[in-house]
C-alpha positions as CSV (number, residue, x, y, z in Angstrom):
1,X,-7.2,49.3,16.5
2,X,-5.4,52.0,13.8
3,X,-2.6,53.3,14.1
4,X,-3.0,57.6,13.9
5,X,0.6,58.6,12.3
6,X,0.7,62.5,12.4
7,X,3.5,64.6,10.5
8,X,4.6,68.3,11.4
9,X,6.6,70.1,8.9
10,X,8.6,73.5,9.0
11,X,9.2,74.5,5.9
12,X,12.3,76.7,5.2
13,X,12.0,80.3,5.4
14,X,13.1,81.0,1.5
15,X,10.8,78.4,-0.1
16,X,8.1,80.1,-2.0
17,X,4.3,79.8,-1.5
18,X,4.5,77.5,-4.7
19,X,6.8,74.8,-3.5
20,X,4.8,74.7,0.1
21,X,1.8,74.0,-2.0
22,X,3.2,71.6,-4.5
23,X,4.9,70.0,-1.0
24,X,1.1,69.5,0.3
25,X,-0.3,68.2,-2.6
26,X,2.2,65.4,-2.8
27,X,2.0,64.4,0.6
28,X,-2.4,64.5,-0.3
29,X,-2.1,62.6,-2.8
30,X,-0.3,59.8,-1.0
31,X,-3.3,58.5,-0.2
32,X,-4.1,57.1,-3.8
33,X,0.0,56.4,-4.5
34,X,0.6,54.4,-1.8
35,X,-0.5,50.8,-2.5
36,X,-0.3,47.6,-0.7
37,X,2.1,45.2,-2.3
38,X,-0.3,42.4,-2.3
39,X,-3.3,44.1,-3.2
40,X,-2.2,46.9,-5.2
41,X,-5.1,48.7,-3.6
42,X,-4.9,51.6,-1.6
43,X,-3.8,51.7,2.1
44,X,-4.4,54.8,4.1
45,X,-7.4,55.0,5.7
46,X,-7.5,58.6,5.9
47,X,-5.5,61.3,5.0
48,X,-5.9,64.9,5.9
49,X,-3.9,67.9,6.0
50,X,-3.7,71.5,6.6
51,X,-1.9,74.8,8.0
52,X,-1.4,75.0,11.4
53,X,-4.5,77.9,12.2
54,X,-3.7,77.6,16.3
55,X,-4.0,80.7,17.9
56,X,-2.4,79.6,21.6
57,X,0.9,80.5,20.3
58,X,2.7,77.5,20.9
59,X,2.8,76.1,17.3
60,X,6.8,77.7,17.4
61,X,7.6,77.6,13.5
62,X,5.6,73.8,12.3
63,X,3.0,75.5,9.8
64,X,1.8,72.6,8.5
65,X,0.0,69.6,9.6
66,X,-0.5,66.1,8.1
67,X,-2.6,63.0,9.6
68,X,-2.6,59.5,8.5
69,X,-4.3,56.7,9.3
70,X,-3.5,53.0,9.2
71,X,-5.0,49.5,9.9
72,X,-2.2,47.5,10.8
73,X,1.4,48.1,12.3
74,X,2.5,46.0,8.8
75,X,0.7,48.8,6.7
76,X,2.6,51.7,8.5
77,X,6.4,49.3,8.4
78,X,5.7,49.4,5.0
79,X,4.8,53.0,4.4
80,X,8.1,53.8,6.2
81,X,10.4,51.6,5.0
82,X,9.4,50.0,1.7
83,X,6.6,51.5,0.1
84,X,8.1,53.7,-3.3
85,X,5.8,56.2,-3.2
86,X,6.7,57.6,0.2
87,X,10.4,57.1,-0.6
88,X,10.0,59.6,-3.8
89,X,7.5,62.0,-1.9
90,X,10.4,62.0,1.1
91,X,13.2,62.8,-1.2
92,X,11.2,65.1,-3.1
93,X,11.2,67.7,-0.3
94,X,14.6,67.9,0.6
95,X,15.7,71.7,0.5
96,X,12.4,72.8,0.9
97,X,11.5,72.1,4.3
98,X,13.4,72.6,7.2
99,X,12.1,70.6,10.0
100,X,9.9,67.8,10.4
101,X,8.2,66.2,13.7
102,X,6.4,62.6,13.5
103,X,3.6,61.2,16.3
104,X,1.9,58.5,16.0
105,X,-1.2,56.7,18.4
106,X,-3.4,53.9,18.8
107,X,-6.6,55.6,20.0
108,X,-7.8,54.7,23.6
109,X,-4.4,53.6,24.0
110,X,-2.4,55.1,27.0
């Protein structure tokens, strides 16, 4: 079974429309960047993304919502820990956003 790793960010109040976009289509366009070390293919299963559209008022100040999908708990160690193309994107959006949650599930899993 996958493992269903799902980012919230809160971007900082001053950053323009321009950097939250450019923000997003980095983090899209991990799904192509981010190759496995043995294959050199890409790993991701899925990866979607959008802004946070909820209208029950709870979403406090996470506008934006990112989920990713991978096969094996190896594929996600290495997203997190080793794989260069997350390290940039990660360091790429310091200063720009403010907050960021991570959850992650195996589905049918309790």
């Amino acid at each position: 079974m996958g493992i269903v790793h799902v980012e919230l960010f809160e971007f900082k109040p001053l950053a323009t429309q321009e950097e939250v976009q450019e923000v997003c289509d980095r983090m899209m366009s991990l799904k192509d960047r981010c190759t496995h070390p043995k294959t050199h293919r890409p790993y991701l299963k899925t990866a979607i993304g959008g802004a946070n559209v909820s209208p029950e008022g709870l979403k406090g100040r996470i506008s934006h919502v990112f989920v990713s999908e991978f096969d094996t708990p190896e594929d996600r160690k290495f997203y997190l820990e080793e794989d260069p193309a997350f390290r940039e994107f990660v360091e790429s959006i310091d200063g720009i956003v403010e907050g960021r949650q991570v959850v992650e599930f195996s589905p049918g899993e309790f």
